[in-house]
N, C-alpha and C positions, 0 to 999 in steps of 0.2 A: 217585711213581707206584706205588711197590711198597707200599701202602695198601689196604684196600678200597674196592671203587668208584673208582676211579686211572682212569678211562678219559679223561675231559677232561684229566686228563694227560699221554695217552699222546696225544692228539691234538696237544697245545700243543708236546711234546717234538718232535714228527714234524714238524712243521709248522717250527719255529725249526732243525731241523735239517737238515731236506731240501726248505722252500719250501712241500711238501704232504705229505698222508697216501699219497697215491698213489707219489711218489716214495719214501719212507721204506717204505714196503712191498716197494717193490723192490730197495732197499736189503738189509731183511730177507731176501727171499727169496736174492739174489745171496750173505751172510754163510753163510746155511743152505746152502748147495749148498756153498760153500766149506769148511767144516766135515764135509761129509759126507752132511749130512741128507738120505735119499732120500725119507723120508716124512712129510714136512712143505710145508705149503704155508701161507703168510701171506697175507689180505688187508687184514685191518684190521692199527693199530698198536696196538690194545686186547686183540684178542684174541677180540673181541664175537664170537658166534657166526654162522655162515654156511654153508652146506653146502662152500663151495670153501674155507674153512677147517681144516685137520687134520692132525693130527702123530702120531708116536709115540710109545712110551717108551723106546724105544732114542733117539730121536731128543733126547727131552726129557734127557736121560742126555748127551747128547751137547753139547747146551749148557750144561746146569748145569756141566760139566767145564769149557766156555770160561769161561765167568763166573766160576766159580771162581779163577783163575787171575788175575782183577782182584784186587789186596789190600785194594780200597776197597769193590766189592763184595761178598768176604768177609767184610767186617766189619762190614758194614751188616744183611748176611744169616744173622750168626751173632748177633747181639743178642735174648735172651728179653723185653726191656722195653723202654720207651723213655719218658721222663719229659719232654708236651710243656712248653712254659713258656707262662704266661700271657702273653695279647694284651691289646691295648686294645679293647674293643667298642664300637660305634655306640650310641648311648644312644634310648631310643623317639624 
């Protein structure tokens, strides 16, 4: 998900984890408050824009600190490169 254009991702993720996007947004939003976040509000699990979508930089500050704190996400976030490996492809 953390790719560009990740957002069918963030659907697929939201969906196996919370049933829906709806549920997994409120997920979101309940983590953010927990945290702190006053000025932040989630609707999608994407990010997609939305006028009731919007956050801070304090706020963004505020999570990258949780996340941080994974040492899996760490390290997946501190990589300059990443070397995919070939697949098999569908032939015409």
């Amino acid at each position: 998900m953390m790719v560009p254009s990740g957002n069918d991702a963030a659907l697929a993720i939201a969906i196996t984890l919370d049933g829906s996007e709806a549920a997994f947004v409120a997920r979101m939003n309940r983590r953010a408050a927990e945290l702190g976040m006053t000025g932040t509000h989630f609707v999608t699990a994407s990010g997609l824009d939305d006028d009731a979508h919007y956050t801070t930089a304090r706020d963004l500050a505020i999570i990258a600190q949780a996340c941080m704190k994974d040492e899996r996400f760490a390290a997946i976030v501190s990589q300059t490169s990443y070397d995919m490996p070939a697949t098999q492809t569908e032939s015409g």
